[in-house]
N, CA, C and O of each residue as an XYZ file, in Angstrom:
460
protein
N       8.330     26.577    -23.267
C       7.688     27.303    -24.338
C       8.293     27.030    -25.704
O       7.594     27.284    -26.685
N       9.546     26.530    -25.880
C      10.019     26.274    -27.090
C       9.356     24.490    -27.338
O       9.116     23.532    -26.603
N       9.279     24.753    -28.611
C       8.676     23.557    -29.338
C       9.039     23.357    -30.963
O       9.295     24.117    -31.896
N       8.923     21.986    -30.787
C      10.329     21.413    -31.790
C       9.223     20.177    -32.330
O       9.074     19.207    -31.587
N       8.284     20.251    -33.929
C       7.809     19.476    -34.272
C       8.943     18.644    -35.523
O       9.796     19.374    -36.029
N       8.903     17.364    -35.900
C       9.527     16.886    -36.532
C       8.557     15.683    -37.684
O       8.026     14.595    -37.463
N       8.653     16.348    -38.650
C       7.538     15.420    -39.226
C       8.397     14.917    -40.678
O       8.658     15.816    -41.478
N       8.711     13.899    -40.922
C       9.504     13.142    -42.121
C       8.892     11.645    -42.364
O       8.480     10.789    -41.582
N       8.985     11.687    -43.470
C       8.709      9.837    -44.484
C      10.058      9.011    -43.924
O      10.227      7.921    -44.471
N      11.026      9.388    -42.914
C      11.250      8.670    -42.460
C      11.086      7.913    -41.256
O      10.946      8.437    -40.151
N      11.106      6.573    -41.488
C      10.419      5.423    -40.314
C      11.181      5.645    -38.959
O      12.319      5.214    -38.772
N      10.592      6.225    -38.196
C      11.299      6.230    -37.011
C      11.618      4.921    -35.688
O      10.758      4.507    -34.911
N      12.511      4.645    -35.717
C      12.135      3.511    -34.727
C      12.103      3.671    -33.465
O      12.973      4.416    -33.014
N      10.956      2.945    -32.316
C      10.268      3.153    -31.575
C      11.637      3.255    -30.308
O      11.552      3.976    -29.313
N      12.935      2.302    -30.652
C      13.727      2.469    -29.561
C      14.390      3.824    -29.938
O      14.763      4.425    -28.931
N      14.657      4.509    -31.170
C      15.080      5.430    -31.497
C      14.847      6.352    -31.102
O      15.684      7.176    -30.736
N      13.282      6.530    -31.043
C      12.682      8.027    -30.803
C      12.801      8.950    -29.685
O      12.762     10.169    -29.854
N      13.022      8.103    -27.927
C      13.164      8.539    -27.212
C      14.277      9.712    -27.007
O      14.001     10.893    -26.794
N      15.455      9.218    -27.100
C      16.923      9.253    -27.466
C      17.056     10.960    -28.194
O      17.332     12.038    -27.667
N      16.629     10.483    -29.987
C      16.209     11.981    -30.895
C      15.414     12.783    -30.059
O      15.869     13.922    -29.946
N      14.687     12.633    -29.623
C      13.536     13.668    -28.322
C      14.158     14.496    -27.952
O      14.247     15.685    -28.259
N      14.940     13.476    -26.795
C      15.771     13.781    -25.548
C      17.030     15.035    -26.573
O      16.952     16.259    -26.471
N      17.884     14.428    -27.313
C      18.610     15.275    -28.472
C      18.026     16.921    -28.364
O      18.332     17.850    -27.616
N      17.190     16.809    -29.317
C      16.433     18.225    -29.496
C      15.761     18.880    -28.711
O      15.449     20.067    -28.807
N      15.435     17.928    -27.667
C      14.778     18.933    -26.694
C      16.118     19.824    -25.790
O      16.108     20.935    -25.259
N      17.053     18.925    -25.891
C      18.576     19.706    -24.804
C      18.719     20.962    -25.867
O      18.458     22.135    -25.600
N      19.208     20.433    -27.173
C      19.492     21.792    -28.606
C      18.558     22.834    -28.495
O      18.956     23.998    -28.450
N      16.953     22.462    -28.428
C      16.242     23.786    -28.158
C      16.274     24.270    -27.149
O      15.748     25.383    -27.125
N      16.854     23.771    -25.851
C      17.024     24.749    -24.942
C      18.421     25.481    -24.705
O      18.477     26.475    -23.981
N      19.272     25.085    -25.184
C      20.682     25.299    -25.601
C      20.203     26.430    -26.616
O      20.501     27.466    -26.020
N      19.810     26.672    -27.433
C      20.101     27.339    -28.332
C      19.244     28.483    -28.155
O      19.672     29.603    -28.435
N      17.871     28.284    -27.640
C      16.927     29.631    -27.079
C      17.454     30.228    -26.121
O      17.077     31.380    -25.904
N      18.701     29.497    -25.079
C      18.245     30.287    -23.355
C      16.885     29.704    -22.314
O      16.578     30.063    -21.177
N      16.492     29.066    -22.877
C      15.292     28.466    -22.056
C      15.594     27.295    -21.449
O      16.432     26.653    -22.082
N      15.005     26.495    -19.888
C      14.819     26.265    -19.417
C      14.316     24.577    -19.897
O      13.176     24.387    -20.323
N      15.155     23.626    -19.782
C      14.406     22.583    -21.341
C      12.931     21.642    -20.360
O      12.221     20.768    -20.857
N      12.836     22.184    -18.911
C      11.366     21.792    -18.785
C      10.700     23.006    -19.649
O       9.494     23.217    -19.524
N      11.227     23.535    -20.231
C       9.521     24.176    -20.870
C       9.629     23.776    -22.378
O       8.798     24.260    -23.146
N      10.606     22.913    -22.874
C      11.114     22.593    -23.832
C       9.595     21.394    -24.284
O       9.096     20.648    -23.443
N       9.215     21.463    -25.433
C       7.886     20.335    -25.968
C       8.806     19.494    -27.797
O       9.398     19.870    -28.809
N       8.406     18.473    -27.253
C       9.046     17.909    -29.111
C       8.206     16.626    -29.374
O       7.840     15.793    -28.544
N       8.054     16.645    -30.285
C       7.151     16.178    -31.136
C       7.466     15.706    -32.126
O       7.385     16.412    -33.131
N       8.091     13.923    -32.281
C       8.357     13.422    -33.952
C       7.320     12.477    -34.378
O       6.624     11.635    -33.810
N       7.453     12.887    -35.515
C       5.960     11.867    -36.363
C       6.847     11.341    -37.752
O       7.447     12.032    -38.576
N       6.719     10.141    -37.695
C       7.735      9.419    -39.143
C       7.038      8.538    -39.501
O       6.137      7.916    -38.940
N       7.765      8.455    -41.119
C       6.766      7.416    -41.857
C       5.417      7.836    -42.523
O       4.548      7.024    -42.842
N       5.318      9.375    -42.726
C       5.098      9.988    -43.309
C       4.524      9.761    -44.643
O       5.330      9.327    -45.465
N       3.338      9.949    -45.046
C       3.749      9.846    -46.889
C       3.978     11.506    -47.466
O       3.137     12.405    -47.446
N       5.320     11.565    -47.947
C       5.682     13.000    -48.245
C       5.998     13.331    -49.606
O       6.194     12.412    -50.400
N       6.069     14.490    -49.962
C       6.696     14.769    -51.467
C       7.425     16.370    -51.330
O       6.959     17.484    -51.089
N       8.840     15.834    -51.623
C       9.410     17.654    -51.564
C      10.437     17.403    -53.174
O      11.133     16.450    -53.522
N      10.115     18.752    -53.874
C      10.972     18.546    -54.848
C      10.514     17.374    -55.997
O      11.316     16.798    -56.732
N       9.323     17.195    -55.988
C       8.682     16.385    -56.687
C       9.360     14.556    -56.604
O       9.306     13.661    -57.447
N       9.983     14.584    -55.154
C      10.900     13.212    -54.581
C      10.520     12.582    -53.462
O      10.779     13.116    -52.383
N      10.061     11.745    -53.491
C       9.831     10.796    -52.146
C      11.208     10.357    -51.000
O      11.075     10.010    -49.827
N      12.486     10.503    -51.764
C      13.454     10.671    -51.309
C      13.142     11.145    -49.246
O      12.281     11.878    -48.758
N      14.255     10.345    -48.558
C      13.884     10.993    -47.261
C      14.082     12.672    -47.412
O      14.942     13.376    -47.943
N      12.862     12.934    -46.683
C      12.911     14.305    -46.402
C      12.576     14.745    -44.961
O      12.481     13.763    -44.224
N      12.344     16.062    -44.259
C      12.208     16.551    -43.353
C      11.359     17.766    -43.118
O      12.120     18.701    -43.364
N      10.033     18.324    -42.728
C       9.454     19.504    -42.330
C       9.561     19.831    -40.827
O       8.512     19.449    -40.308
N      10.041     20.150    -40.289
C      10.501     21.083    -38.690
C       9.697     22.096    -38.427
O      10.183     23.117    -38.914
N       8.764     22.285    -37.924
C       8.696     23.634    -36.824
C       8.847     23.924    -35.884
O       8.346     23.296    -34.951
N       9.679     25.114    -35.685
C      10.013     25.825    -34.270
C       9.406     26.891    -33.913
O       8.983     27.766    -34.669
N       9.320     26.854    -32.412
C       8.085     27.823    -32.223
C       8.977     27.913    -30.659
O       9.293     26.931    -29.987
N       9.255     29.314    -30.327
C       9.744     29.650    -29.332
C       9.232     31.746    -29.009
O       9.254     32.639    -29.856
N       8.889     31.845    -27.687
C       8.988     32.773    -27.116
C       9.878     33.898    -27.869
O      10.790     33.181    -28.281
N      10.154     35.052    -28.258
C      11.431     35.962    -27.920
C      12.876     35.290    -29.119
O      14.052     35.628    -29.255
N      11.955     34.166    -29.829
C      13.040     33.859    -31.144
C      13.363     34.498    -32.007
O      12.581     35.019    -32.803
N      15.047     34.630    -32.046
C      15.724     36.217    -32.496
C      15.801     35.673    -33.975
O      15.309     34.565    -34.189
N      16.442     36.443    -35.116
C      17.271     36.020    -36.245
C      17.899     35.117    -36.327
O      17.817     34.068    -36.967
N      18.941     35.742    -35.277
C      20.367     35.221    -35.063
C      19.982     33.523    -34.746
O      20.345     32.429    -35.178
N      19.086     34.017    -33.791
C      18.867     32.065    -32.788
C      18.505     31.411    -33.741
O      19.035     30.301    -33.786
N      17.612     31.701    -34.766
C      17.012     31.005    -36.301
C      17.781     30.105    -36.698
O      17.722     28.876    -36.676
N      18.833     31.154    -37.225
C      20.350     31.120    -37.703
C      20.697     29.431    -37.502
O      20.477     28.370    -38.086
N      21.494     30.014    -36.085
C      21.823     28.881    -35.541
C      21.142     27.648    -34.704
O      21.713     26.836    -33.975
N      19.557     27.766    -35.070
C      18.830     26.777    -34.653
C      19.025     25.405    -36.109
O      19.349     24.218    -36.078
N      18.656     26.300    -37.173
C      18.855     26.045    -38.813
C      19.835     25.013    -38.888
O      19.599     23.874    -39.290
N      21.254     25.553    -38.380
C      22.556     24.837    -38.991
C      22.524     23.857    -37.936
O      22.953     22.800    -38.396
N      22.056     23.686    -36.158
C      22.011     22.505    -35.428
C      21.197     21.630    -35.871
O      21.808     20.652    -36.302
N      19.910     21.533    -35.971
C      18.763     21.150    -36.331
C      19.243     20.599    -37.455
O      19.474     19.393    -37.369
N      19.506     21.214    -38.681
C      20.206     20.251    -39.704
C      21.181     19.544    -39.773
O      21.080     18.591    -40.545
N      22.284     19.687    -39.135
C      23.505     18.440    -38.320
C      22.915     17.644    -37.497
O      23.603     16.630    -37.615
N      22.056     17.390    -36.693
C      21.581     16.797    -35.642
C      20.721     15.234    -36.878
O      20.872     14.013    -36.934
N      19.966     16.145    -37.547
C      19.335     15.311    -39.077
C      20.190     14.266    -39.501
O      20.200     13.036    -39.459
N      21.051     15.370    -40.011
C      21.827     14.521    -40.698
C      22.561     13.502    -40.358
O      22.752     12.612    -41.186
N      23.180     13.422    -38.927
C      23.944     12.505    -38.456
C      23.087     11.785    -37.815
O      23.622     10.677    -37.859
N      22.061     11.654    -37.215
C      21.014     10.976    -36.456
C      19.931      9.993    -37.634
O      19.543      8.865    -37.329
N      19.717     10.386    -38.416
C      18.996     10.358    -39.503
C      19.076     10.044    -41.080
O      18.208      9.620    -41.842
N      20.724     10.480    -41.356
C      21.160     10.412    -42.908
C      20.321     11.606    -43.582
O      20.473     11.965    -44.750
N      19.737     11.967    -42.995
C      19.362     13.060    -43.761
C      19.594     14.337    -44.348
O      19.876     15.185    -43.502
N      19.561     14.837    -45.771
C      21.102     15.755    -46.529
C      19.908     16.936    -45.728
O      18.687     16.812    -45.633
N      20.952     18.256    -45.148
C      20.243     19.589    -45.106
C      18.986     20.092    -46.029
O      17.969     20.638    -45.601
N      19.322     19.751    -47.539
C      18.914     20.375    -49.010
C      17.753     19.342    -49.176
O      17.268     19.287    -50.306
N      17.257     18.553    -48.264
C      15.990     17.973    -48.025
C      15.141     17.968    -46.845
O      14.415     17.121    -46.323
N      15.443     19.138    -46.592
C      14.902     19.860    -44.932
C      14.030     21.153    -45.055
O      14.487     22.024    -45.796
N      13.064     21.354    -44.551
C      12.370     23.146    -44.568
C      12.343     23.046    -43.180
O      12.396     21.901    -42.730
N      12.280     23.888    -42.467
C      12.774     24.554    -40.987
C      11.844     26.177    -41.454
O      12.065     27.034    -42.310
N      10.729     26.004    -40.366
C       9.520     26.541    -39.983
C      10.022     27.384    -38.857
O      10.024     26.755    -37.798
N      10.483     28.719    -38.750
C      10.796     28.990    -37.347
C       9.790     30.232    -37.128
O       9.441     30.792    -38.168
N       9.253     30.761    -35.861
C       7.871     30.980    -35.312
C       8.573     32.189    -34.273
O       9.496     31.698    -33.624
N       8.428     33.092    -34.090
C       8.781     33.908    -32.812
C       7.484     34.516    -32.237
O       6.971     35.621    -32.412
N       7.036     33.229    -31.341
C       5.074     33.823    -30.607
C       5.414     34.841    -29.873
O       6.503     35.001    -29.322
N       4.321     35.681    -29.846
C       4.533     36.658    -28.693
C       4.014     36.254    -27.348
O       2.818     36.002    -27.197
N       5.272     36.154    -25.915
C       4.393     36.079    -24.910
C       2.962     35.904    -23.990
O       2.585     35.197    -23.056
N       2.286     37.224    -25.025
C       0.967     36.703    -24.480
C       0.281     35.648    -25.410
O      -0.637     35.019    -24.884
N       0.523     35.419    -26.441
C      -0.179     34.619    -27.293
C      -0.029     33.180    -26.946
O      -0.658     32.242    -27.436
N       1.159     33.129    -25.768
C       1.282     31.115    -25.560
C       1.031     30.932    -24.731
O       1.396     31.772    -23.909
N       0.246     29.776    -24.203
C      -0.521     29.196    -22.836
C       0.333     28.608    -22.222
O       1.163     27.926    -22.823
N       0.335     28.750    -20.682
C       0.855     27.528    -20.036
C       0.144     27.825    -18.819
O      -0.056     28.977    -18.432
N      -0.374     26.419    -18.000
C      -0.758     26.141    -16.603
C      -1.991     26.693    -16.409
O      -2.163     26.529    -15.201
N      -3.298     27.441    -16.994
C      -4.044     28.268    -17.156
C      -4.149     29.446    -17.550
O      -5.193     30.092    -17.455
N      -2.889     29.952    -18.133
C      -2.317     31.669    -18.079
C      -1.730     31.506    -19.275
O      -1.829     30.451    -19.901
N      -0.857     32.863    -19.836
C      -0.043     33.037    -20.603
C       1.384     33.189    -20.201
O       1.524     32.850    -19.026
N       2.324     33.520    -20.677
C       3.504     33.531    -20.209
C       3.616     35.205    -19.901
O       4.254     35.591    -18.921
N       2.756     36.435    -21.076
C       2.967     37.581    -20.670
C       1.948     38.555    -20.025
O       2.309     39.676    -19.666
């Protein structure tokens, strides 16, 4: 149920991507409590973007998890942006981080909802 979109003007490379996936999909389940088969991620690069009126690499993230607290935000925020940065070169202060707390019944899985 947790899901981890990654959308940046930067070029992702095709041997790369697996690898970053694999990365964030372990962090979002590490960091929710969840189960990382229910873990979904999603990167799209190469982007044409503008943040800050800069073409500069940048980053838009959304997270979307079940029962997502403050706190988990928190520290989804500061992984998610180290993970960037060292994987990526990418500075924090060119990142927005989208975080989502669905309610149970509102997310599908297998024909059903989760609540």
């Amino acid at each position: 149920m947790p899901y981890l979109k990654l959308t940046t003007n930067i070029a992702i490379d095709k041997k790369q991507s697996p690898e970053l996936m694999s990365q964030f999909s372990q962090l979002l389940a590490k960091e929710t409590g969840k189960p990382e088969r229910y873990v979904m991620v999603e990167l799209s690069g190469g982007k044409d973007m503008l943040f800050g009126g800069s073409n500069e690499p940048l980053a838009y993230v959304e997270c979307k998890s079940i029962g997502l607290s403050a706190q988990q935000a928190q520290s989804l925020s500061a992984a998610i942006s180290q993970l960037l940065a060292s994987r990526l070169q990418l500075p924090a202060e060119r990142v927005y981080i989208e975080f989502s707390n669905c309610p149970a019944n509102l997310w599908g899985w297998n024909g059903s909802t989760f609540g």
